[in-house]
Each structure stands twice: as C-alpha cells, then as structure tokens.
N, C-alpha and C positions, 0 to 999 in steps of 0.2 A: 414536566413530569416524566422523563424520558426516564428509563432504567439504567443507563449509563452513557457514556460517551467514548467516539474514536476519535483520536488526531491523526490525520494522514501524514505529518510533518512539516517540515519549515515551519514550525511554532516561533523560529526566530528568524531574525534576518543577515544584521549584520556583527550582531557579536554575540559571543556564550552568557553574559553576563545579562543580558535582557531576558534570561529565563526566569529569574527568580522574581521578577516586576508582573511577567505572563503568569507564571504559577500562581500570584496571589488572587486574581481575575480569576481563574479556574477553579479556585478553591471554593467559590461561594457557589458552584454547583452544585455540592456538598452530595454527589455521587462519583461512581469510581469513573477514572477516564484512563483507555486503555491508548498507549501512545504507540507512535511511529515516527524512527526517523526522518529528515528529510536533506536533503542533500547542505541546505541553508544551516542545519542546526550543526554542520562539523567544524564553523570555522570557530578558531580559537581550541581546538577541541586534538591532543596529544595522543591522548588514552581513550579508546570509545569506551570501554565499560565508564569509565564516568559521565559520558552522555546519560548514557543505559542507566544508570544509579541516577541522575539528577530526574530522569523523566520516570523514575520508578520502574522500568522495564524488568521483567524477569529475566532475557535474555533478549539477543540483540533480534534474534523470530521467537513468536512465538504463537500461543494458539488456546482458548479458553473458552468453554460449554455454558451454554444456556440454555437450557431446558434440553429440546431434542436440536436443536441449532450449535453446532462449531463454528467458531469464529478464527479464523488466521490472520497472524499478521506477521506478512512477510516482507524479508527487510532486503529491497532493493537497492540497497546502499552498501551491500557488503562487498561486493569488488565494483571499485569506484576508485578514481585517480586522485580523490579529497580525503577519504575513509583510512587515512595512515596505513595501506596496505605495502608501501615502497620495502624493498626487502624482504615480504615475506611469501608465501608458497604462492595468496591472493593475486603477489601482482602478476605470478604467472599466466592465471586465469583469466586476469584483464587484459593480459596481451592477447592471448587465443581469444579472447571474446571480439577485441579491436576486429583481428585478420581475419575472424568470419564474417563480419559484419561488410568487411571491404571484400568480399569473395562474394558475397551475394549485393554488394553495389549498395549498402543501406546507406541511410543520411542522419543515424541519430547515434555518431561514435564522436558524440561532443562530450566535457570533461564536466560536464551538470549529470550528465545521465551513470546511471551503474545497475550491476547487476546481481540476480543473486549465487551463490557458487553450488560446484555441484554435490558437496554437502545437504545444504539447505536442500536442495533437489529432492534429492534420494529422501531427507525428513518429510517433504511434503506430500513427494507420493507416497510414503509409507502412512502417512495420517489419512489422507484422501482415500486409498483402503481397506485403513479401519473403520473408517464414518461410514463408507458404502456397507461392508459388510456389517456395522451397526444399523443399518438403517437412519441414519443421523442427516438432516442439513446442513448444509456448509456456505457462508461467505467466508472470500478472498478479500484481504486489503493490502494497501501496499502504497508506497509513492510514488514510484515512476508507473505511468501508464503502460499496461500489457497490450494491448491492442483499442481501437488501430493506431499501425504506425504513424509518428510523423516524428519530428525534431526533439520530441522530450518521451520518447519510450526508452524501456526498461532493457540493458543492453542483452538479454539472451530471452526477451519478453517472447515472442514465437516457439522459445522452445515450453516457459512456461504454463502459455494456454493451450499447447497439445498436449500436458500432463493434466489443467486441470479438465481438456475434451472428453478425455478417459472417466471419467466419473460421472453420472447424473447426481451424484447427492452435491454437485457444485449448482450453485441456485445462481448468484449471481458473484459479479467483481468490482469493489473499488477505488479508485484511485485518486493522489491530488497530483505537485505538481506542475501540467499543464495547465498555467491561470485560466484560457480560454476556454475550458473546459471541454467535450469530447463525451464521443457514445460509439458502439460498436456491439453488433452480436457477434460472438466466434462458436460456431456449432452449435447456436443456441443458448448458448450462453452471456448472458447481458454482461457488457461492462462499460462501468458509468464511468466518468473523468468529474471531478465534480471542480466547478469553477474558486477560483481563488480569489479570496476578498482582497489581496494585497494593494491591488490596483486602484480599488474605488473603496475612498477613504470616506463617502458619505450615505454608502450600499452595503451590507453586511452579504457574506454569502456562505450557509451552511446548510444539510438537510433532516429530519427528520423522518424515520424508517422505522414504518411501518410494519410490523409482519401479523399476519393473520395465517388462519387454514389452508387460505389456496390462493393467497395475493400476497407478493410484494410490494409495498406505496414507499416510495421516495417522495417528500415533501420539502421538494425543495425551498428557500429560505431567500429573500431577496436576490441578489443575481442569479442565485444559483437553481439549476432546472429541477421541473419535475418526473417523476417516469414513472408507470407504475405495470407491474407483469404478474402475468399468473404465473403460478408456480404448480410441475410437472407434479404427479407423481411418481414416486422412486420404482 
C-alpha cells in the first residue's frame, strides 16, 4: 500500500532487452514508479533518451512534489565512460573529473562509476533554494553513492554533498549501486546506500519509507537495513 515507488537503477543487468520481461513484474504494482538510471541499464543502449523513454523518464534528472516533500532524482550517470558521452562537450567533464580525482589521490576513478555535470549542478542548487525558501522537504536519490567514499561513489560526489550541506530542507539521501550496501552522516545529513538484491537469489532486498511529522522510518526488507531519524525542523 506504498504511494509509489523508486528504482535507484541497474533494473537490468546484462542486456537492454531484459527490460520489457522486468517491466511486466512492475506493472502489477499498479502505482506510479519513479525511475533512475543505473550504470548496468546503458549497455546495449546508443541513444540515452531512449533509455529515458523506455523507463518513462521525463528527463535524464529530474525532480517531483508530494505534498510538502520534493523528491530529486539525480542522474549520476551523466558523465560516465558507458553513457555515449565519447565526442561530446561531457567527455570533457570526465576527463577533469578523472584529474581531480587523481590530484586528491581518490580510489573510485573506475569506469562503473560517473558523475553528474555541472549543469545538473547549478539545476540542483537552484531547486534546493527554492524548497528552502518554500519551506518544503527534500529527499536526494541517486545511483552512485555520495558519501562515504569507497570504490563505487559518484565521481564529483564531495562536491555534491557540500551543495546539498547548504540546505536544511535536505532530510536525507539515497543510494543503490554499492550491493554491500553503506551509511554515512555528512553534516548531519543521512545517507543511506541501500543493499542490492542481485547477489542473493533466495533474499529479496528493498525498503519501505516511512514518513511521518517528525520521523523518518526506512523499513528495510530482507537483506536490506533499517534506519530510522528524526527529522529537524526547517
């Protein structure tokens, strides 16, 4: 009886054409389910907007209101070495993304991970913002993990959560992924990694989210943890 649903990504694994076998499974939800790429869903895949059109995406980020609560979903896959950026302005952005990464000695400039550009950037502080100065809550979603680091974070993810530190109407963040799943506060700020069923074929692993007044409940679902935090006021 959830109100709807996220997919963090990698809804497939090894070929584009396993989407339409996954979508019939999904279909008997029979509520909306708000998608996100994931680094797994490019292969086979030319043209991203027809990713984006197959999983019904309005655009490749994007971001939609519930009640007093904003929801982002931001697409960590946009400069990525799989994301067909070869040639264009993007792959620029992934080469500076590499050199900073190896200027500060990082360990997560592997060709799984990506980032987002500084387009998207500038979109999401300009929403983040708005929501503050609406008085509005906000969760973050996303597929590569923002923090903490390890081998599968988001390649400009440090720069991310000191845009979303700037804000208190940012509640919490989450993430897929990293199958082993992951936790971290950054200024207070929760962010959850939530584990991946892909592994354990006879475990399911998903969560259901909670929100009340003055608490956030993550209920986590077979492998996958649970957290639960009060929530500040603005």
């Amino acid at each position: 009886e959830v109100q709807f649903t996220i997919n963090l990504g990698d809804i497939t694994d090894r070929k584009n054409s396993d989407l339409e076998v996954i979508k019939q499974h999904l279909s008997q939800l029979n509520h909306k389910i708000y998608h996100l790429t994931g680094n797994h869903d490019y292969k086979d895949i030319t043209n991203n907007s027809v990713l984006y059109k197959q999983l019904d995406m309005p655009s490749e980020y994007y971001s939609f209101k519930k009640g007093d609560w904003v929801f982002i979903m931001l697409n960590t896959n946009e400069i990525a070495s799989y994301a067909n950026i070869a040639g264009t302005p993007k792959e620029n952005e992934w080469n500076r993304m590499q050199e900073q990464i190896k200027q500060i000695k990082g360990k997560y400039a592997y060709e799984w991970n990506g980032g987002i550009s500084e387009k998207q950037m500038k979109w999401l502080d300009r929403l983040l913002k708005k929501c503050e100065k609406k008085g509005l809550s906000v969760l973050i979603f996303s597929h590569h993990p923002l923090y903490p680091q390890s081998d599968f974070s988001a390649l400009n993810g440090n720069e991310i959560v000191d845009t979303l530190s700037k804000y208190s109407c940012v509640k919490a963040a989450f993430s897929g992924h990293h199958h082993a799943g992951a936790f971290g506060y950054y200024k207070n700020i929760p962010l959850i990694t939530l584990e991946g069923m892909v592994e354990t074929e006879n475990q399911n692993a998903y969560a259901i989210v909670e929100i009340s007044q003055d608490h956030l409940l993550v209920k986590g679902q077979g492998r996958a943890s649970s957290y639960s935090f009060k929530l500040s006021r603005q």
